[in-house]
Backbone as XML, in Angstrom:
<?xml version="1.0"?>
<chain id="A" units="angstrom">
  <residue number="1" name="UNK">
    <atom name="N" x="117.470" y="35.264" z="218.598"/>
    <atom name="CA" x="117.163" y="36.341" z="217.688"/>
    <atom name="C" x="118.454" y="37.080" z="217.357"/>
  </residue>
  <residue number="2" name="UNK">
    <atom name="N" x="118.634" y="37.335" z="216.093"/>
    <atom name="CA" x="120.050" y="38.023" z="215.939"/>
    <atom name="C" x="119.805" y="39.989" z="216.169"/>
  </residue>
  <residue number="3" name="UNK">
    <atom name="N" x="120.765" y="40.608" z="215.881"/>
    <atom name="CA" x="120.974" y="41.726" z="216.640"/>
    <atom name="C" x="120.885" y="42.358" z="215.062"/>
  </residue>
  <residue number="4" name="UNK">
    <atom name="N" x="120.521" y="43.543" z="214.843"/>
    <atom name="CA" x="119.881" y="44.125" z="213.782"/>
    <atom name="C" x="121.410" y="44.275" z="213.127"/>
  </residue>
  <residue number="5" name="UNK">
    <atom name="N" x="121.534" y="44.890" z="212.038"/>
    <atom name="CA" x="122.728" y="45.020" z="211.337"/>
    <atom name="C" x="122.869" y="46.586" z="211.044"/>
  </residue>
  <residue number="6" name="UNK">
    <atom name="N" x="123.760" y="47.238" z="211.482"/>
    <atom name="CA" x="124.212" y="48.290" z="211.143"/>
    <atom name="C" x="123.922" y="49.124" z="210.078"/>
  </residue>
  <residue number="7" name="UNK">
    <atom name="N" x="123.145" y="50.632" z="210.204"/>
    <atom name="CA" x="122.906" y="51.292" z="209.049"/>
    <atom name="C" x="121.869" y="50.067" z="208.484"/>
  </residue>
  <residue number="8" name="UNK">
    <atom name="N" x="121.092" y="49.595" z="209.019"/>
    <atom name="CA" x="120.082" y="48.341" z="208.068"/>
    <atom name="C" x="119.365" y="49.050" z="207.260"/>
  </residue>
  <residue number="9" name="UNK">
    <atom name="N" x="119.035" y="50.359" z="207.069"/>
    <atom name="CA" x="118.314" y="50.869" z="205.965"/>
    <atom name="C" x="119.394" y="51.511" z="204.638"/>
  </residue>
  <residue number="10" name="UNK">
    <atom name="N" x="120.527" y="51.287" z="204.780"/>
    <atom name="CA" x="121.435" y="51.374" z="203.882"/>
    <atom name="C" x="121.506" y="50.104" z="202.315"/>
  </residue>
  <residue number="11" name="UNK">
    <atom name="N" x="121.568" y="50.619" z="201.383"/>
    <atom name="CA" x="121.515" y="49.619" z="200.185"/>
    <atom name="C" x="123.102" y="48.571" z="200.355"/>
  </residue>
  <residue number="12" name="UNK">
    <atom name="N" x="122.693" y="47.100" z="199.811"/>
    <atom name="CA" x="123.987" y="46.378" z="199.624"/>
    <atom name="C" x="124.384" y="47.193" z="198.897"/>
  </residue>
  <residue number="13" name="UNK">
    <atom name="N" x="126.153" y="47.249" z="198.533"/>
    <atom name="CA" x="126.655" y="47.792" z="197.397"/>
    <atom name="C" x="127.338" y="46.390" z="196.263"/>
  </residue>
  <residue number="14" name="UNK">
    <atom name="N" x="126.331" y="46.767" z="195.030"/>
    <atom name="CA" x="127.269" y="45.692" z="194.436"/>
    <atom name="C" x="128.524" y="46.057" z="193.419"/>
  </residue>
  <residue number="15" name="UNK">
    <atom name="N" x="129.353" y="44.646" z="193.536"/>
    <atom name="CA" x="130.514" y="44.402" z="193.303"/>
    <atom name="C" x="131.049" y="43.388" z="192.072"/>
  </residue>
  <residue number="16" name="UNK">
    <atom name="N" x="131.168" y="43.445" z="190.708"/>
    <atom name="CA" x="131.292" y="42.077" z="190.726"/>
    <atom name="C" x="130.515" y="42.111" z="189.564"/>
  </residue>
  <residue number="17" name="UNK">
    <atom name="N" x="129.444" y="43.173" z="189.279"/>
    <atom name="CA" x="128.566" y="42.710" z="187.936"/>
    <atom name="C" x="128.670" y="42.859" z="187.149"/>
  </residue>
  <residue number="18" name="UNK">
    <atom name="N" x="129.274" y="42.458" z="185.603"/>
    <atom name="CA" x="129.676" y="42.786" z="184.581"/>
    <atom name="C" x="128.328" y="42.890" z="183.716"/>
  </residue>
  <residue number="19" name="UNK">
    <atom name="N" x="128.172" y="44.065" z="182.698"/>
    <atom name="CA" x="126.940" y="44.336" z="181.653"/>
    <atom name="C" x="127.756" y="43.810" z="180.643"/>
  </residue>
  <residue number="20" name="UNK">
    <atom name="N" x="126.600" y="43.234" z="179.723"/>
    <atom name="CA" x="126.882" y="42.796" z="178.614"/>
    <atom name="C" x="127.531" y="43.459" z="177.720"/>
  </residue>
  <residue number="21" name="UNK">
    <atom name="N" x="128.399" y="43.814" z="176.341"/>
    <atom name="CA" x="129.106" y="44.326" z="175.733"/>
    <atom name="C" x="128.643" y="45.332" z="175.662"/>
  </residue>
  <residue number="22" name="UNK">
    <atom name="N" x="126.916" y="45.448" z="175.547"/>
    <atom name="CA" x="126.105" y="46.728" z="174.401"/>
    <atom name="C" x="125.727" y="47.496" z="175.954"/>
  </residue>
  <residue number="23" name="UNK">
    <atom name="N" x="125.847" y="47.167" z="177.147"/>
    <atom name="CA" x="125.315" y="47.768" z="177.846"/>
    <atom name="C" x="126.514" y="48.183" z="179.016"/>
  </residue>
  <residue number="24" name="UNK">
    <atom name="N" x="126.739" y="49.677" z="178.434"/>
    <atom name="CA" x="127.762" y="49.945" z="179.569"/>
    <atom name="C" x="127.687" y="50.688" z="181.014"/>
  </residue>
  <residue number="25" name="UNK">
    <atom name="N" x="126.531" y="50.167" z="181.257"/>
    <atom name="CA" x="126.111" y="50.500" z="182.553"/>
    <atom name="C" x="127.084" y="50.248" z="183.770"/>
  </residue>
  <residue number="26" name="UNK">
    <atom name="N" x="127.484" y="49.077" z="183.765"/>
    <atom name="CA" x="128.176" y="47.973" z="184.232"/>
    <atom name="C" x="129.845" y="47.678" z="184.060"/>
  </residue>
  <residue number="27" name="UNK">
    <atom name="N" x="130.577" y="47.774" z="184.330"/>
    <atom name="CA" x="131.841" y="47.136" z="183.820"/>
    <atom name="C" x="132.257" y="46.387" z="183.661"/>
  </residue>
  <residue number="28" name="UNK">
    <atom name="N" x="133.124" y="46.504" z="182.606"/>
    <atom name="CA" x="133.671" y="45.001" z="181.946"/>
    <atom name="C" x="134.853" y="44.561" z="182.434"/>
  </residue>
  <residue number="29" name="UNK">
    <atom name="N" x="134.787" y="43.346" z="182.900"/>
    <atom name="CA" x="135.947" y="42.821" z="183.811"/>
    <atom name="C" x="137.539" y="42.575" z="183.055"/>
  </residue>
  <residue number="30" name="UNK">
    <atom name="N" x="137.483" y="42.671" z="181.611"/>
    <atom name="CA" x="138.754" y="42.903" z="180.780"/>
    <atom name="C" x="139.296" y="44.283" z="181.044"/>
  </residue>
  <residue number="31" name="UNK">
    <atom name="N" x="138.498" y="45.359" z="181.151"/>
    <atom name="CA" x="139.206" y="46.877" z="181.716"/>
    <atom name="C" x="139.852" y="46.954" z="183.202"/>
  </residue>
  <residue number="32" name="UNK">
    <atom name="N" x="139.586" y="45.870" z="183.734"/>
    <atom name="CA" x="140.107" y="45.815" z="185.170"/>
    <atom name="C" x="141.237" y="44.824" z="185.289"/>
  </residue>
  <residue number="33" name="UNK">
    <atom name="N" x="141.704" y="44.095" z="184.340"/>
    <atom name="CA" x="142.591" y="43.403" z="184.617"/>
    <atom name="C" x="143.929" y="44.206" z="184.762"/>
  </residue>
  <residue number="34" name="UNK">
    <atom name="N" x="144.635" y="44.008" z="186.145"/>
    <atom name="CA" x="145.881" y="44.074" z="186.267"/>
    <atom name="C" x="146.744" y="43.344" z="186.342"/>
  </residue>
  <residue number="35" name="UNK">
    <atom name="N" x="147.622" y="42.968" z="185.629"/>
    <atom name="CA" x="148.541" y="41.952" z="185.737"/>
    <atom name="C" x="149.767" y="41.795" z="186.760"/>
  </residue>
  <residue number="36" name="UNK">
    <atom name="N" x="150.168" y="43.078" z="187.352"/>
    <atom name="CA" x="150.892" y="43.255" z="188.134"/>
    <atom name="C" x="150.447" y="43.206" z="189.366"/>
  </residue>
  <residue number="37" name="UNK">
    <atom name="N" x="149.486" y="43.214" z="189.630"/>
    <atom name="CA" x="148.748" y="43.059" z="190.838"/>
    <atom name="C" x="149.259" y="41.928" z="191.688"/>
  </residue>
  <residue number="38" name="UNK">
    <atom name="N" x="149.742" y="42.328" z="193.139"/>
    <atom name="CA" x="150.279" y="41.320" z="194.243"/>
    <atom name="C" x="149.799" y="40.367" z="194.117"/>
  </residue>
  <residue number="39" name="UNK">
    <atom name="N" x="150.368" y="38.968" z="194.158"/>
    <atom name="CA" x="149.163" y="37.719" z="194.079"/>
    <atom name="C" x="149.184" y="37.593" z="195.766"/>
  </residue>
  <residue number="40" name="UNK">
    <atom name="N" x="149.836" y="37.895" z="196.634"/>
    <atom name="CA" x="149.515" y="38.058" z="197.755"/>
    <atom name="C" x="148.137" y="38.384" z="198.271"/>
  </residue>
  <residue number="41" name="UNK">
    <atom name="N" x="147.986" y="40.001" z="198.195"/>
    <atom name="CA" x="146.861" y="40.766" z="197.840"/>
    <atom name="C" x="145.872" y="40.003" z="196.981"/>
  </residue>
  <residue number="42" name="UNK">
    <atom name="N" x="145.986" y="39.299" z="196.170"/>
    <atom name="CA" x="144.906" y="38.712" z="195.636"/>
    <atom name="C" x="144.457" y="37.428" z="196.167"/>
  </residue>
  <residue number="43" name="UNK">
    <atom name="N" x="145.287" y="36.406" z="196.847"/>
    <atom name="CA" x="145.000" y="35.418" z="197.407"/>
    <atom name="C" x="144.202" y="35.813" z="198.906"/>
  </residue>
  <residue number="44" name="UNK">
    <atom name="N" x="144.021" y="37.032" z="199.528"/>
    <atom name="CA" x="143.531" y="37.675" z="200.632"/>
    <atom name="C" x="142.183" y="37.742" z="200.134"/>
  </residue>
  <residue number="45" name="UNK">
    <atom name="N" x="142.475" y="39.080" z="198.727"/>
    <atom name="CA" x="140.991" y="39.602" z="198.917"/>
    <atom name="C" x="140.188" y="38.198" z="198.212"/>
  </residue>
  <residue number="46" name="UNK">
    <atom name="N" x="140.471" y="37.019" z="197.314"/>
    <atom name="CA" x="140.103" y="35.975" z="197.178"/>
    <atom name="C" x="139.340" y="35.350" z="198.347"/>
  </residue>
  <residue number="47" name="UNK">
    <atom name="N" x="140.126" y="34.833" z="199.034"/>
    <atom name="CA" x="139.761" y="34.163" z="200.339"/>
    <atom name="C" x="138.566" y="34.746" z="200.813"/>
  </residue>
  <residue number="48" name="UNK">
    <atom name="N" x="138.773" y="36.452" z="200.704"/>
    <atom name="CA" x="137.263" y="37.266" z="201.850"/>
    <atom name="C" x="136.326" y="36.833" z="201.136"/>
  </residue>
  <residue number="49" name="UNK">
    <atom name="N" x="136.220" y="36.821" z="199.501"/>
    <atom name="CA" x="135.141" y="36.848" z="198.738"/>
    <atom name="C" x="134.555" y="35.207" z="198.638"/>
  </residue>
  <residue number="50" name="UNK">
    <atom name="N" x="135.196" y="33.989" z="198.948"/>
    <atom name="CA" x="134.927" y="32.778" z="198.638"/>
    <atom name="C" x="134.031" y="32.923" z="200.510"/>
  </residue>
  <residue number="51" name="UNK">
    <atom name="N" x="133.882" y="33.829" z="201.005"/>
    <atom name="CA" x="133.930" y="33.372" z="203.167"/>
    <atom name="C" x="132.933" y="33.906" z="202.549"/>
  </residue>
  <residue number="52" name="UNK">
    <atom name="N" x="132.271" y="34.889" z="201.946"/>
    <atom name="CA" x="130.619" y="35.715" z="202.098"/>
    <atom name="C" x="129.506" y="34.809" z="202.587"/>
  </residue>
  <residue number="53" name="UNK">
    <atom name="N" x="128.677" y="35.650" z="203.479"/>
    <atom name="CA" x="126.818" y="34.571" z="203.420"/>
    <atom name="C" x="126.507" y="34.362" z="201.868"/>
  </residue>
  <residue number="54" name="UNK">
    <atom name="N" x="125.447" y="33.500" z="201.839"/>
    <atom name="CA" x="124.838" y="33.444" z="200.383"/>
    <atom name="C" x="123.683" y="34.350" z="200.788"/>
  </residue>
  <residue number="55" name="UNK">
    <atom name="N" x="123.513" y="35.420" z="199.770"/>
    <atom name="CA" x="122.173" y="36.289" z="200.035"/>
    <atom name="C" x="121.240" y="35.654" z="199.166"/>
  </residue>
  <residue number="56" name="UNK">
    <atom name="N" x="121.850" y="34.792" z="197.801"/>
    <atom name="CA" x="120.328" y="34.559" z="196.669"/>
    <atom name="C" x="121.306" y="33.466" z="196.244"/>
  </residue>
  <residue number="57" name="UNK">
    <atom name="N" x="120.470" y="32.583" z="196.008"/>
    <atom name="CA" x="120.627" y="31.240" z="194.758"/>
    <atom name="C" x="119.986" y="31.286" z="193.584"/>
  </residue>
  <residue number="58" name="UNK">
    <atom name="N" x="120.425" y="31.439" z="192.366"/>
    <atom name="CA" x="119.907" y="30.981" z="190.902"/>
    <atom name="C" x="119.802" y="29.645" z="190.455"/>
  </residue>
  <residue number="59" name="UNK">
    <atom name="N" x="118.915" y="29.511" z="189.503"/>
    <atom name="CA" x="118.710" y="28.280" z="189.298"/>
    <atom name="C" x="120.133" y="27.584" z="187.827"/>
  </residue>
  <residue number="60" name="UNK">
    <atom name="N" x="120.830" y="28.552" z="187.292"/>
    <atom name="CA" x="121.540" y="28.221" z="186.422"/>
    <atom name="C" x="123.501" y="28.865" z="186.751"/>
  </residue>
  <residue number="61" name="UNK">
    <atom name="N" x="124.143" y="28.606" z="186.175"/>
    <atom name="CA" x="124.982" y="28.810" z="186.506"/>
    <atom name="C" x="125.602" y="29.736" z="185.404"/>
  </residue>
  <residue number="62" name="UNK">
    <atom name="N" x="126.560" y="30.800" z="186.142"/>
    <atom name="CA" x="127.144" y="31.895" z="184.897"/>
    <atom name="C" x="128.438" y="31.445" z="184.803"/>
  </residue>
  <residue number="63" name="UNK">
    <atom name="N" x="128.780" y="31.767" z="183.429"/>
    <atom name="CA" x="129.663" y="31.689" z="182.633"/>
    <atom name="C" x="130.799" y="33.336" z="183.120"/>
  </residue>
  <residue number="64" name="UNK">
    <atom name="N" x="132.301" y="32.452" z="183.369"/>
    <atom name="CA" x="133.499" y="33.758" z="183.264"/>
    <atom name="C" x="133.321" y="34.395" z="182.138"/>
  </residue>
  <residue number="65" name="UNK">
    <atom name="N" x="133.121" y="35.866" z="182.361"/>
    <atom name="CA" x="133.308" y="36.499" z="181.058"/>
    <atom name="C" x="134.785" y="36.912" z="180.134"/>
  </residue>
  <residue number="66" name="UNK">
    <atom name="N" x="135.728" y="36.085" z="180.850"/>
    <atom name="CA" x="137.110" y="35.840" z="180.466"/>
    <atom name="C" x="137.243" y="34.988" z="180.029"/>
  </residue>
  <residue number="67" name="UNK">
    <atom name="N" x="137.220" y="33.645" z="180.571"/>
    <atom name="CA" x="137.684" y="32.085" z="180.056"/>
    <atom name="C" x="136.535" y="31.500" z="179.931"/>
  </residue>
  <residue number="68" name="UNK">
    <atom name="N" x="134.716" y="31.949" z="179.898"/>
    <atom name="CA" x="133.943" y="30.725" z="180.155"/>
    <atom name="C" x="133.398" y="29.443" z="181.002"/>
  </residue>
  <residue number="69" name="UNK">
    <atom name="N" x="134.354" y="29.846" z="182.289"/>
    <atom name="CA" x="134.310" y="28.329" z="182.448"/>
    <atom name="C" x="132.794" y="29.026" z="183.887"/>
  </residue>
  <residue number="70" name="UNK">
    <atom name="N" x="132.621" y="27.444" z="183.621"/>
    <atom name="CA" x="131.479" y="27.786" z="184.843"/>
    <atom name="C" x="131.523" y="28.548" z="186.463"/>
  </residue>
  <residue number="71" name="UNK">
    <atom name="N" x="130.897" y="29.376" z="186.959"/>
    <atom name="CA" x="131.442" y="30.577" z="187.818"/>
    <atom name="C" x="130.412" y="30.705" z="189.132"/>
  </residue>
  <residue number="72" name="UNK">
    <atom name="N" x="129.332" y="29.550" z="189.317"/>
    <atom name="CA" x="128.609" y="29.777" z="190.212"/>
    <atom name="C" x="127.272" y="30.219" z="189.713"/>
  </residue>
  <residue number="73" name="UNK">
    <atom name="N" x="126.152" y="29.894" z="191.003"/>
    <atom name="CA" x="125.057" y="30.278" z="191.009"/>
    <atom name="C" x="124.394" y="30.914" z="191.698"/>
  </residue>
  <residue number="74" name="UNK">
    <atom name="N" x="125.245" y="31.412" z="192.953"/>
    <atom name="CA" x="125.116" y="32.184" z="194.373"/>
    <atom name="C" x="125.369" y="33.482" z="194.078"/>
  </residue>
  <residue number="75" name="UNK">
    <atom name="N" x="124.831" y="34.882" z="195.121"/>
    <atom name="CA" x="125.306" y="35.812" z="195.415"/>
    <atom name="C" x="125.501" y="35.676" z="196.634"/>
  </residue>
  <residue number="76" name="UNK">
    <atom name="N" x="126.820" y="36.590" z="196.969"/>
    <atom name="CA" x="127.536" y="36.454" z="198.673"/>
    <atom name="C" x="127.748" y="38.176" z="199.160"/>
  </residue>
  <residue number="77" name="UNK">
    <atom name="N" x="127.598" y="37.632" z="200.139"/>
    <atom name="CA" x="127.691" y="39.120" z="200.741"/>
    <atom name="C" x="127.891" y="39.000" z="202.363"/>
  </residue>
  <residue number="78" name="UNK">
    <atom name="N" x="128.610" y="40.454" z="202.770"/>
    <atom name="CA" x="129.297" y="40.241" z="204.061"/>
    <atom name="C" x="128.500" y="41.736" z="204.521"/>
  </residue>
  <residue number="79" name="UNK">
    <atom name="N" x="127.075" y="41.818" z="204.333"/>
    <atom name="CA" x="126.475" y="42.946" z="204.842"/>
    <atom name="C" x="126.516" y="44.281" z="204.334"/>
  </residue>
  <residue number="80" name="UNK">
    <atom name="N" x="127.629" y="44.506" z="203.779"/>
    <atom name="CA" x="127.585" y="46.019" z="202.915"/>
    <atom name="C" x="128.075" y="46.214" z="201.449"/>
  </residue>
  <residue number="81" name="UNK">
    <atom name="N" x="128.806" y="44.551" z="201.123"/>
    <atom name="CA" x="128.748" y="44.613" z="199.874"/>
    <atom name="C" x="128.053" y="43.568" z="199.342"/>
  </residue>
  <residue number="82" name="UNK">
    <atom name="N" x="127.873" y="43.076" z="198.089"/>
    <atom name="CA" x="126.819" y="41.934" z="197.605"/>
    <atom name="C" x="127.931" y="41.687" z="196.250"/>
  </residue>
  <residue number="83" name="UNK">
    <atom name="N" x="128.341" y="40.415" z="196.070"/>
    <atom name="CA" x="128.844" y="40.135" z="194.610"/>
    <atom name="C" x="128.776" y="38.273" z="194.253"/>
  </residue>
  <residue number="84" name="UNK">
    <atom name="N" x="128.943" y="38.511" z="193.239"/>
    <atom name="CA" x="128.826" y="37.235" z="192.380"/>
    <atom name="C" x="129.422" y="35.682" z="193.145"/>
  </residue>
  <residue number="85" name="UNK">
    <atom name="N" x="129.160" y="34.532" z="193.289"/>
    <atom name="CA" x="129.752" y="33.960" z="193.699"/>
    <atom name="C" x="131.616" y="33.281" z="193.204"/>
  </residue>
  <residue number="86" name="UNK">
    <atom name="N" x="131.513" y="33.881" z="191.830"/>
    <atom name="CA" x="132.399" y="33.471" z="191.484"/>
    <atom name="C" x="133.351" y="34.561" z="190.987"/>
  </residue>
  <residue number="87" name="UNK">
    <atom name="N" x="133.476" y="35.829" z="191.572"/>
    <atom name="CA" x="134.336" y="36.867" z="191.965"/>
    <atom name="C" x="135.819" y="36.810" z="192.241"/>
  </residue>
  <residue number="88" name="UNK">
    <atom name="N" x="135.594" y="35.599" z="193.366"/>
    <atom name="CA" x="137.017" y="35.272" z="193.446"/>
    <atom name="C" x="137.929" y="34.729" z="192.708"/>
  </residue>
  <residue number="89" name="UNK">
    <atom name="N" x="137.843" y="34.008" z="191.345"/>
    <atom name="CA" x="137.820" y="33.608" z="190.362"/>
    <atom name="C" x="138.716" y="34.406" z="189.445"/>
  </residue>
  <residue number="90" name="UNK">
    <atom name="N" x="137.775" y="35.610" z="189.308"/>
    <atom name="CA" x="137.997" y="36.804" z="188.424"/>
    <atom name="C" x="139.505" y="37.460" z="189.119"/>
  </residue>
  <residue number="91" name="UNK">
    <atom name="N" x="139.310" y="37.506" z="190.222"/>
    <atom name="CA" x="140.632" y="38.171" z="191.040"/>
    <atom name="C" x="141.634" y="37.288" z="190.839"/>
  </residue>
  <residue number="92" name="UNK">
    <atom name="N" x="141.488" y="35.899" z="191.235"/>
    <atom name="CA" x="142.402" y="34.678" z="191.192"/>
    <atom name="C" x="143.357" y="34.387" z="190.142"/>
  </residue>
  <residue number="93" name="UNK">
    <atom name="N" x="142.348" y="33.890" z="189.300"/>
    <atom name="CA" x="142.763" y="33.270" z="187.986"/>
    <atom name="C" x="142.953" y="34.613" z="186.526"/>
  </residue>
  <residue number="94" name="UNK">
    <atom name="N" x="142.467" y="35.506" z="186.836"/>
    <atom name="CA" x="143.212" y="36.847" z="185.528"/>
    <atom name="C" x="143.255" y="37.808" z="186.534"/>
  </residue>
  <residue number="95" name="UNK">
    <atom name="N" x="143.409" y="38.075" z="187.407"/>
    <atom name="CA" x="143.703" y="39.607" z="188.303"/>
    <atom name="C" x="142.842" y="40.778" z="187.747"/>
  </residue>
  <residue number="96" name="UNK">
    <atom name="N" x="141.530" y="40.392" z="187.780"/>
    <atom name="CA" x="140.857" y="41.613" z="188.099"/>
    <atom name="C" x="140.817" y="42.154" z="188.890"/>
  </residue>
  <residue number="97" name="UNK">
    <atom name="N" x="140.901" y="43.464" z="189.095"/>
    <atom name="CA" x="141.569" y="44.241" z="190.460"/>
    <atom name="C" x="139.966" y="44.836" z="190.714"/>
  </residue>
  <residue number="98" name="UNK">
    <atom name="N" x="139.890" y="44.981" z="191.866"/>
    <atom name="CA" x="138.927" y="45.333" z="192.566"/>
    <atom name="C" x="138.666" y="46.395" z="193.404"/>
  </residue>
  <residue number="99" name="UNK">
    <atom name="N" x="137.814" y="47.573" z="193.359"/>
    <atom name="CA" x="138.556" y="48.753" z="193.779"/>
    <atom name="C" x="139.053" y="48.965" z="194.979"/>
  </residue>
  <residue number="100" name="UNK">
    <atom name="N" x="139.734" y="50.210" z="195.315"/>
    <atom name="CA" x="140.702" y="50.175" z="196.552"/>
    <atom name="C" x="139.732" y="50.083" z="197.834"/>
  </residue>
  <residue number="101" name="UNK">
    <atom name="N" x="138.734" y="51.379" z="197.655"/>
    <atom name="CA" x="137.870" y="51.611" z="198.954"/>
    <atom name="C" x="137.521" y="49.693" z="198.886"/>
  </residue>
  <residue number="102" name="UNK">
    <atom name="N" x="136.960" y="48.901" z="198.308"/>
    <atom name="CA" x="136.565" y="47.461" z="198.348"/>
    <atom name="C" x="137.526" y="46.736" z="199.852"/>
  </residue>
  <residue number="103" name="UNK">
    <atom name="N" x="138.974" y="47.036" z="198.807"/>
    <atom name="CA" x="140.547" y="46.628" z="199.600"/>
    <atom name="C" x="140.310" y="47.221" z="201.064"/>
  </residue>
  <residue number="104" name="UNK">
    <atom name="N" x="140.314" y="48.532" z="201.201"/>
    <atom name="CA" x="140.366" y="49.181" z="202.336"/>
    <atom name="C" x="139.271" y="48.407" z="203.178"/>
  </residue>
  <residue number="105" name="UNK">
    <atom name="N" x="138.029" y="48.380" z="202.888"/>
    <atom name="CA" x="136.955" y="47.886" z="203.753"/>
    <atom name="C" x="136.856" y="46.414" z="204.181"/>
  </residue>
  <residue number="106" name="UNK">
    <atom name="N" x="137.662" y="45.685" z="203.250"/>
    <atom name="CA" x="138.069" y="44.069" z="204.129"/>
    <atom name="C" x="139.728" y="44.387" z="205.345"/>
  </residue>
  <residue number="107" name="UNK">
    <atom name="N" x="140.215" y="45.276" z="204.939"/>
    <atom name="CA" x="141.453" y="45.531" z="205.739"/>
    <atom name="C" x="140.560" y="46.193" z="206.886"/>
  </residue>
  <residue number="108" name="UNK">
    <atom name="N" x="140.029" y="46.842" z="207.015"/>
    <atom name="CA" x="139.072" y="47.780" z="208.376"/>
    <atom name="C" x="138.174" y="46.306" z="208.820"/>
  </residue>
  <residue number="109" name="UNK">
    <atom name="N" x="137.465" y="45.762" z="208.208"/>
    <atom name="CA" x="136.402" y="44.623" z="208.966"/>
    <atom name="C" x="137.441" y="43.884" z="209.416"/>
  </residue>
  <residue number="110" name="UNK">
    <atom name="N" x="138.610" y="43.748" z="208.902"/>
    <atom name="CA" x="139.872" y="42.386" z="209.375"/>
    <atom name="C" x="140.293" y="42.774" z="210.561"/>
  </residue>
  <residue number="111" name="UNK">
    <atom name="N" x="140.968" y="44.255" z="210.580"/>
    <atom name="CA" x="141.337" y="44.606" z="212.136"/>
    <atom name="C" x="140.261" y="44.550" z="213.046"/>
  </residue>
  <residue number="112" name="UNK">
    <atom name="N" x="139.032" y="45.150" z="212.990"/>
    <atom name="CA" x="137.928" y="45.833" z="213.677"/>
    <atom name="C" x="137.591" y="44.088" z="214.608"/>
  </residue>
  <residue number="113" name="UNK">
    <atom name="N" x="137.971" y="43.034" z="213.711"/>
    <atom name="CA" x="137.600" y="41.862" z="214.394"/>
    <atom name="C" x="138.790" y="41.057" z="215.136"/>
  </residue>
  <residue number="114" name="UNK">
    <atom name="N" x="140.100" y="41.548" z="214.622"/>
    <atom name="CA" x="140.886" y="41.097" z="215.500"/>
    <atom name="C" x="141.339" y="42.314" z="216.908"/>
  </residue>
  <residue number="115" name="UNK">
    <atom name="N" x="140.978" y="43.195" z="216.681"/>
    <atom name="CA" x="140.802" y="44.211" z="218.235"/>
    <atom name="C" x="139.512" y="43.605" z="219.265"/>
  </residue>
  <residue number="116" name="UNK">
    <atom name="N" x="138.663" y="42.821" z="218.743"/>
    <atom name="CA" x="137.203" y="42.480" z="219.738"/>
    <atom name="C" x="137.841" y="41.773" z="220.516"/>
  </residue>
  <residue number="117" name="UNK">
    <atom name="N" x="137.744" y="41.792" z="221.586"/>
    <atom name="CA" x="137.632" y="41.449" z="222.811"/>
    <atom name="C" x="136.606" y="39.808" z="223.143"/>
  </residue>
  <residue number="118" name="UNK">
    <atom name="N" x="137.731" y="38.754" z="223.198"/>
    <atom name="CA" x="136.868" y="37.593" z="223.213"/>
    <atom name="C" x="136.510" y="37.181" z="224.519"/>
  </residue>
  <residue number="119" name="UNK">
    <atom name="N" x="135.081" y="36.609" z="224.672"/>
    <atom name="CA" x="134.582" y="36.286" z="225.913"/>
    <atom name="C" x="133.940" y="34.876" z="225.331"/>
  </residue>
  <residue number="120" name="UNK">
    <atom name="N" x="134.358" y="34.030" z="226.701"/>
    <atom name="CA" x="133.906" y="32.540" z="225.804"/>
    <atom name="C" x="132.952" y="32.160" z="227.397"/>
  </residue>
  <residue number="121" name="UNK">
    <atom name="N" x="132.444" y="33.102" z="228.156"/>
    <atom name="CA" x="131.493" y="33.182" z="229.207"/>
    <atom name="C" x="130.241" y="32.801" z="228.856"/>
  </residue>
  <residue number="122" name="UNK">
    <atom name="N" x="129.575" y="32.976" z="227.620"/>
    <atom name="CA" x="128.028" y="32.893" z="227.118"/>
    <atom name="C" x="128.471" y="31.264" z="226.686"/>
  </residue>
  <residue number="123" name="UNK">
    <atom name="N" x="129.219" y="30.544" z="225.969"/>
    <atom name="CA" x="129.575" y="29.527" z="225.417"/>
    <atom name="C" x="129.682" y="28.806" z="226.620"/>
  </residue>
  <residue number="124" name="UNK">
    <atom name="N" x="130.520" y="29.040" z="227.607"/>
    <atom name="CA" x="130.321" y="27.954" z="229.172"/>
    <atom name="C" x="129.365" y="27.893" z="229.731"/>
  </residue>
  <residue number="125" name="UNK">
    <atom name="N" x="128.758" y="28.652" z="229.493"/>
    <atom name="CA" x="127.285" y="28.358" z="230.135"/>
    <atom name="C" x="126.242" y="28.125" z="229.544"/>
  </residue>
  <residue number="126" name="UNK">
    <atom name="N" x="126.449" y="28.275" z="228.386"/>
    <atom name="CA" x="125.082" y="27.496" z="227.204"/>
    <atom name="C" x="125.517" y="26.112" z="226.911"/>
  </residue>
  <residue number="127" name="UNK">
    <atom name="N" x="126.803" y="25.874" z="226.815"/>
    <atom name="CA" x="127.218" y="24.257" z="226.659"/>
    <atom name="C" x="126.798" y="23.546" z="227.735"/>
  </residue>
  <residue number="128" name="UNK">
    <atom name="N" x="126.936" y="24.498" z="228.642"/>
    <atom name="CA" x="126.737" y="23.296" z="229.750"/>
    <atom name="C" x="125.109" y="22.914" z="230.236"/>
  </residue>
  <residue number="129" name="UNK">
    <atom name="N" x="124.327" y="23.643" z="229.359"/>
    <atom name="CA" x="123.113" y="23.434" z="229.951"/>
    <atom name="C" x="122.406" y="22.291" z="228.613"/>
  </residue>
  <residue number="130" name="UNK">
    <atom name="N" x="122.987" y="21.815" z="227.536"/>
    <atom name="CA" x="122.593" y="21.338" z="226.373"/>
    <atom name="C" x="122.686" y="19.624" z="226.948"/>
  </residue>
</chain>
């Protein structure tokens, strides 16, 4: 049985959803392009966004709202945020920048998991009973 998830009555936050031209609810991923943007920094926060669970599968696949090209049919998510499967994409290939608190909160989950304390005690003793 897994162990409940933190704040579990808290909403995903999404990331990632662009509204159509007429509907500016949403943002448009051409206002976010930075060109100067570290490709360092972008090959990172890339990487976090291609690692997400899949929370939902669609049956069709979306179109980049930059170049078109085909972008996935998944949503991914790492528990507190939820975005498109093909996000990383957008960061990758035109540097859509993604906001900072976003940045900050894969830099905090990155340390928070390299400070844990590894115990490979439950693993020696469940292997060995298989």
């Amino acid at each position: 049985m897994s162990e409940p998830r933190d704040n579990a009555d808290r909403p995903l936050r999404l990331l990632g959803f662009w509204g159509p031209s007429e509907n500016r609810t949403l943002p448009n991923p051409v206002d976010l392009v930075d060109p100067v943007w570290d490709e360092a920094e972008r090959l990172w926060v890339a990487d976090y966004l291609d690692h997400g669970q899949v929370a939902a599968s669609w049956m069709g696949s979306s179109r980049c709202r930059l170049c078109t090209r085909l972008n996935g049919s998944r949503d991914l998510t790492d528990g507190y945020y939820l975005w498109p499967e093909g996000l990383a994409h957008y960061v990758l290939d035109h540097g859509v920048r993604l906001p900072a608190e976003f940045i900050d909160h894969i830099e905090q989950r990155s340390q928070a998991l390299e400070n844990l304390e590894r115990d490979a005690s439950w693993w020696q003793l469940n292997a060995a009973r298989t």
